[in-house]
C-alpha positions as CSV (number, residue, x, y, z in Angstrom):
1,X,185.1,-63.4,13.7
2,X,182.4,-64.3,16.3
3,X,183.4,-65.8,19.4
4,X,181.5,-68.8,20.4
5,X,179.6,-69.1,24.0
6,X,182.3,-70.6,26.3
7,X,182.3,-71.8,30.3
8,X,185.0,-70.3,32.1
9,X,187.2,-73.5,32.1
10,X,186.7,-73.5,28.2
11,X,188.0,-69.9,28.0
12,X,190.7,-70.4,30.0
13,X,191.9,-73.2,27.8
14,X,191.4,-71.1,24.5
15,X,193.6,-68.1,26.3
16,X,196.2,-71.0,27.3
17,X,196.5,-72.0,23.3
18,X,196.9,-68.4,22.2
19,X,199.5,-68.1,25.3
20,X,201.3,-71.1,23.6
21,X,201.1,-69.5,20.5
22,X,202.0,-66.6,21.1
23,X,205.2,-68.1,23.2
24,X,206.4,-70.6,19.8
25,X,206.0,-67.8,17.5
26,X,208.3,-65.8,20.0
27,X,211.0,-68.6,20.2
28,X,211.5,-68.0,16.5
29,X,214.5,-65.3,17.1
30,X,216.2,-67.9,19.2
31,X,216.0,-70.6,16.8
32,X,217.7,-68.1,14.2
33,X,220.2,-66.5,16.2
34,X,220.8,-70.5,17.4
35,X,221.4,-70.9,13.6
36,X,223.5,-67.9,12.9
37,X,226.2,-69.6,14.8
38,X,226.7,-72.3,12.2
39,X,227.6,-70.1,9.2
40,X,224.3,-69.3,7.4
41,X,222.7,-67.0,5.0
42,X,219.6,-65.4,6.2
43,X,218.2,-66.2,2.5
44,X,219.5,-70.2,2.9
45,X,218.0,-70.7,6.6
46,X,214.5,-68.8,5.4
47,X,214.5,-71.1,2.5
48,X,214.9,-74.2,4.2
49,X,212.2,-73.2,6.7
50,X,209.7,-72.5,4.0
51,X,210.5,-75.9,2.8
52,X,210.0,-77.6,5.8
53,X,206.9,-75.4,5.9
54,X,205.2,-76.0,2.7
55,X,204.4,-79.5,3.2
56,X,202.1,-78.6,6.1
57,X,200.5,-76.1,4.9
58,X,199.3,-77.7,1.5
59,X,198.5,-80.6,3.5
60,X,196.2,-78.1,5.6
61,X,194.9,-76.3,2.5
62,X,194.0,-79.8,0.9
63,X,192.3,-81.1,3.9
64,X,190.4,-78.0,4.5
65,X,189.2,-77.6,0.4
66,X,187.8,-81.1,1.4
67,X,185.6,-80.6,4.1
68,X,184.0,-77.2,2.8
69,X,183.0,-75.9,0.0
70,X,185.7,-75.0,-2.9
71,X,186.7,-71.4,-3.0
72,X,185.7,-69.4,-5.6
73,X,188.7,-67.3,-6.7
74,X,188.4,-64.5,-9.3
75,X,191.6,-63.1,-11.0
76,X,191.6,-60.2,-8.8
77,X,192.0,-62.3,-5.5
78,X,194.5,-64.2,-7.3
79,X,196.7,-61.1,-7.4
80,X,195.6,-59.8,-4.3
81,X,196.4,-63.0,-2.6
82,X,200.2,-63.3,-4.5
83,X,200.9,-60.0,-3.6
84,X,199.8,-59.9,0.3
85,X,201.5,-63.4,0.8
86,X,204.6,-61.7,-0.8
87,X,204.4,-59.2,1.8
88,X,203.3,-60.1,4.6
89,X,205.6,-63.6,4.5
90,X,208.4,-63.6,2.0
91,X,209.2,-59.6,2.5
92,X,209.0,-59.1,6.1
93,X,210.2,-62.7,7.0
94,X,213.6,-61.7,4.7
95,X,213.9,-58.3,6.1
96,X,213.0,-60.2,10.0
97,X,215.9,-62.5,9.4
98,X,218.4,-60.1,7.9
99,X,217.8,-58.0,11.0
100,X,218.5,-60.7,13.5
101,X,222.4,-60.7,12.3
102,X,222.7,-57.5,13.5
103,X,220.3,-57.4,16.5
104,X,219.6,-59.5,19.6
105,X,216.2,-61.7,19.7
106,X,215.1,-59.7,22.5
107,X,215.0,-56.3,20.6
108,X,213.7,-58.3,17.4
109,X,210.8,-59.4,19.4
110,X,210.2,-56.2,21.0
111,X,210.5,-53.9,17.7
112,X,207.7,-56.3,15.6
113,X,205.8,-55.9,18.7
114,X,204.8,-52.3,17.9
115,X,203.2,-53.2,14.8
116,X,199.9,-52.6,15.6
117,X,201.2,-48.7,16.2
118,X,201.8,-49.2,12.5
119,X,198.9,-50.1,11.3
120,X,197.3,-47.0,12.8
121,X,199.8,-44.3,11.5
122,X,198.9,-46.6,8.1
123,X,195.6,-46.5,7.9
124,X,195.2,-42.7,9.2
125,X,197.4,-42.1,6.1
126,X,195.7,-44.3,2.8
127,X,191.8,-44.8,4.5
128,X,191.8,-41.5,6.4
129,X,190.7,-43.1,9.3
130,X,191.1,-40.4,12.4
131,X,193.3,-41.1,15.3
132,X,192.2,-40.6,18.9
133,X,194.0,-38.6,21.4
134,X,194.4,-41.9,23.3
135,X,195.4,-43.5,20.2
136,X,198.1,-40.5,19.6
137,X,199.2,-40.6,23.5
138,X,199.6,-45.0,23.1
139,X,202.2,-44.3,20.6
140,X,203.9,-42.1,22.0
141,X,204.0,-44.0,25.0
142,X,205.2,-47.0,22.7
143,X,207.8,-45.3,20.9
144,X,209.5,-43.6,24.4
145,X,210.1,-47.1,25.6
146,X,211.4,-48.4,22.1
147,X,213.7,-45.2,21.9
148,X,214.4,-46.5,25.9
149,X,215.5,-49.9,25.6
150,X,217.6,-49.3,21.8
151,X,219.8,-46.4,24.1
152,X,220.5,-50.0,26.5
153,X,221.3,-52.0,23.3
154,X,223.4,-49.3,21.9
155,X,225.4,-48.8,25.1
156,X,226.1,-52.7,25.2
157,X,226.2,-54.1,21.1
158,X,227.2,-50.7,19.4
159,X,225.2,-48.2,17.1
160,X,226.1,-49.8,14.0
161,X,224.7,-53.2,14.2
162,X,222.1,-51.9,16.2
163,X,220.9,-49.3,13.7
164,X,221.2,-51.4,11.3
165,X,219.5,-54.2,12.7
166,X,216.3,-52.2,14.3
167,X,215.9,-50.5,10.3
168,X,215.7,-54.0,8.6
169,X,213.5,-55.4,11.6
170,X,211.4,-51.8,11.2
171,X,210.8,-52.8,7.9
172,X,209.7,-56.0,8.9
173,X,207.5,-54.5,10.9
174,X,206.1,-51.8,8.8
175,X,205.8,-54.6,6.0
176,X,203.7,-57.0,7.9
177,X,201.1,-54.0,9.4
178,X,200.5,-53.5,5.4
179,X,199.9,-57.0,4.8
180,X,197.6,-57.0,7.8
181,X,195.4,-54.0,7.1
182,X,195.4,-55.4,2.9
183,X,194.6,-59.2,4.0
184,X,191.7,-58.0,6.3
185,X,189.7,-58.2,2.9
186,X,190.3,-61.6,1.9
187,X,190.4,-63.5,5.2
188,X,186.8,-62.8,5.5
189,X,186.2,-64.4,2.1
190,X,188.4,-67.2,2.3
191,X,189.0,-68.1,5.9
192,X,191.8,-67.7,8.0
193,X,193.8,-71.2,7.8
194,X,192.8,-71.3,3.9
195,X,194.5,-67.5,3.4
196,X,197.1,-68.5,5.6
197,X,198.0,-71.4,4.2
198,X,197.6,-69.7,0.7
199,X,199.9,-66.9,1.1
200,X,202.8,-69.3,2.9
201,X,202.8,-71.3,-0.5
202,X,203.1,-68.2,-2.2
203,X,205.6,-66.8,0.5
204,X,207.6,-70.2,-0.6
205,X,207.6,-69.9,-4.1
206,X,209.1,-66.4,-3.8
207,X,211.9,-67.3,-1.3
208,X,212.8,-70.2,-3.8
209,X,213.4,-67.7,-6.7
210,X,215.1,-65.1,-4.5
211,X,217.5,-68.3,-3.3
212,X,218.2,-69.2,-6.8
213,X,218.7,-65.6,-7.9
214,X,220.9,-65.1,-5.0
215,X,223.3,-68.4,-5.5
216,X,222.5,-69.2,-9.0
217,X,221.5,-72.7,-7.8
218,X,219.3,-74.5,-4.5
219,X,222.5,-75.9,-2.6
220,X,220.7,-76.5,0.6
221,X,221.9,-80.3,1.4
222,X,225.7,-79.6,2.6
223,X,224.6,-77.9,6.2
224,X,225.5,-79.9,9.3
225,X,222.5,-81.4,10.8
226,X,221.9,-78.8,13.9
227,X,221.1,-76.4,10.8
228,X,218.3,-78.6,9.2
229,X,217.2,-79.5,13.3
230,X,216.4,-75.8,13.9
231,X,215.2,-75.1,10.3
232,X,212.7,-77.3,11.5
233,X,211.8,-76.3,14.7
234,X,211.5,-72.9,13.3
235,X,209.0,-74.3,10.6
236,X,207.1,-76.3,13.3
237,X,207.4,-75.0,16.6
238,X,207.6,-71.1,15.5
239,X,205.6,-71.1,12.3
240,X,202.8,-73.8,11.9
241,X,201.8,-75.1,15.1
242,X,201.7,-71.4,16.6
243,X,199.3,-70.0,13.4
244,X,197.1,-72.8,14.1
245,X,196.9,-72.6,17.9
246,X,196.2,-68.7,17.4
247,X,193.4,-69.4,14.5
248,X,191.8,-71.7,16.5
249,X,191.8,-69.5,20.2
250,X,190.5,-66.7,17.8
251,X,187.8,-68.9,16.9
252,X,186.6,-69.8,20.5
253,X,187.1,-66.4,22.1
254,X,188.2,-63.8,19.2
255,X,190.6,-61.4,18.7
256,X,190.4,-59.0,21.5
257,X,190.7,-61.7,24.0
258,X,193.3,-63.4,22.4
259,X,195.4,-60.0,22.2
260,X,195.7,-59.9,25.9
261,X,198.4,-62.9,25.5
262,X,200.4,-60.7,23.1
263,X,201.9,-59.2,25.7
264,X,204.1,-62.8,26.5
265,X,205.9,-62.3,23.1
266,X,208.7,-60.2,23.9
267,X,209.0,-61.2,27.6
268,X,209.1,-64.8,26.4
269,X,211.6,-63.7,24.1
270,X,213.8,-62.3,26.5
271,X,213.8,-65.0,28.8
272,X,214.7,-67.5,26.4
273,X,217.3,-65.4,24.7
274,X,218.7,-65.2,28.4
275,X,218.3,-69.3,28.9
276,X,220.1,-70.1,25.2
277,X,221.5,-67.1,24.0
278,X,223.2,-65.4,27.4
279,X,221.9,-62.4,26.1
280,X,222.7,-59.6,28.7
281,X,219.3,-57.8,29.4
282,X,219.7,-54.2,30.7
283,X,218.1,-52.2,33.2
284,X,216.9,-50.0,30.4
285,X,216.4,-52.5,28.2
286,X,213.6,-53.9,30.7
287,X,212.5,-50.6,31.8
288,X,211.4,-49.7,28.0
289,X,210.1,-53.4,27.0
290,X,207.6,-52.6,29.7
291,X,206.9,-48.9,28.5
292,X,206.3,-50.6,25.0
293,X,204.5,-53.8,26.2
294,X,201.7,-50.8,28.4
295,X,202.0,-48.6,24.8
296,X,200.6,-51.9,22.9
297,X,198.3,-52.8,25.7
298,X,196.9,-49.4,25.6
299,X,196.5,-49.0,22.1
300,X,195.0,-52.3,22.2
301,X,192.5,-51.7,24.5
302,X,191.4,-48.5,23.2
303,X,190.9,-50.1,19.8
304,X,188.6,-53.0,21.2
């Protein structure tokens, strides 16, 4: 997407939305592990956050069929867009909040932060597409500190919940860099709050069917109210307001600039994990989120 010609206050603004964006979509861990503490199923607590979601994001999808021109979608798209939704929001958000009953929201945050690594290894394996020496070294780089901070976490919550945890977040992870380098197709064609707002309907009807499938009905009404408060913030604060504040800095400055604010994810994370949760944050644990956070960078910036 083409950046459009902005002063230097302008810019500054667009890189503060993506900052805010990137900073709600970081809080989501908290919000969940917040929730955990009430008796929840990962499945129930997903479900009433796509919910609380849906709503929005028809709305969105509505408003935006109005004011351009109607899409034109062929049966292909169709499945293309049922299945990348599927992924890339129903799959990896069920195998994100599994994880997080196992894990802290700090090492959530930092292990879906090294999916762009992903998407490299990815598409050097199904496009062929070669991989630099820098690209090679970034990884490495990346994976040293992850391999870093999870010898912290194992010392402090154990090696069983922490393997555990950091395979179904992995997962996540390698889930959502598929979805990414599949959707890269069909944003072109259809927009980016139009696909977005496309595949979390789809992403909705799926968690539905898993939820009835799981519990052989939809009880979602008997939760104490603090569980429907942070469903909500997490639908809100952590899933629509920070995909639209992204889409839009995108817009105005594109996607390399607005990856330089990636980099407050996991360091967001941490601090509001510290603020909510108490987490206890390592030595090593810091020393390899910044290994990863220069990893990402570097990868990043050898890609643009």
């Amino acid at each position: 997407m083409q950046a459009i010609t902005l002063t230097g206050k302008e810019k500054w603004a667009a890189l503060g939305l993506a900052a805010l964006g990137s900073t709600m979509f970081s809080a989501k861990a908290v919000f969940i592990k917040l929730a955990y503490q009430f008796d929840i199923s990962s499945i129930d607590l997903m479900s009433l956050r796509m919910l609380m979601a849906l709503p929005f994001y028809a709305g969105i999808l509505w408003w935006t069929n109005r004011k351009k021109e109607p899409m034109v979608i062929n049966r292909k798209d169709v499945w293309r867009i049922v299945l990348y939704g599927i992924m890339g929001y129903y799959i990896a958000s069920y195998f994100d909040f599994w994880g997080l009953e196992y894990v802290s929201a700090s090492m959530e945050r930092l292990i879906l932060f090294i999916y762009p690594t992903l998407v490299v290894i990815l598409s050097a394996i199904f496009t062929k597409k070669k991989v630099t020496k820098w690209e090679v070294l970034a990884i490495g780089i990346t994976y040293s500190g992850m391999l870093l901070a999870f010898f912290d976490k194992i010392k402090i919550g154990g090696v069983h919940e922490t393997l555990i945890g950091g395979s179904l977040i992995f997962v996540s992870a390698l889930t959502y860099a598929i979805y990414l380098i599949g959707s890269g197709r069909l944003i072109p064609k259809f927009g980016t709050v139009r696909f977005t707002s496309l595949s979390m309907i789809v992403a909705c009807i799926a968690v539905i069917f898993h939820n009835l499938i799981a519990n052989g009905q939809l009880a979602l009404l008997d939760f104490p109210w603090q569980i429907y408060t942070l469903a909500l913030m997490i639908a809100l604060i952590s899933t629509v307001i920070p995909s639209f504040l992204i889409s839009e800095a995108i817009k105005r400055i594109g996607s390399s600039e607005v990856a330089i604010t990636g980099n407050i994810g996991p360091i967001s994370t941490i601090i509001l994990s510290m603020i909510f949760l108490h987490e206890i944050i390592g030595f090593w644990q810091w020393a390899g989120t910044a290994i990863v956070l220069f990893g990402v960078s570097l990868l990043s910036r050898k890609k643009g």
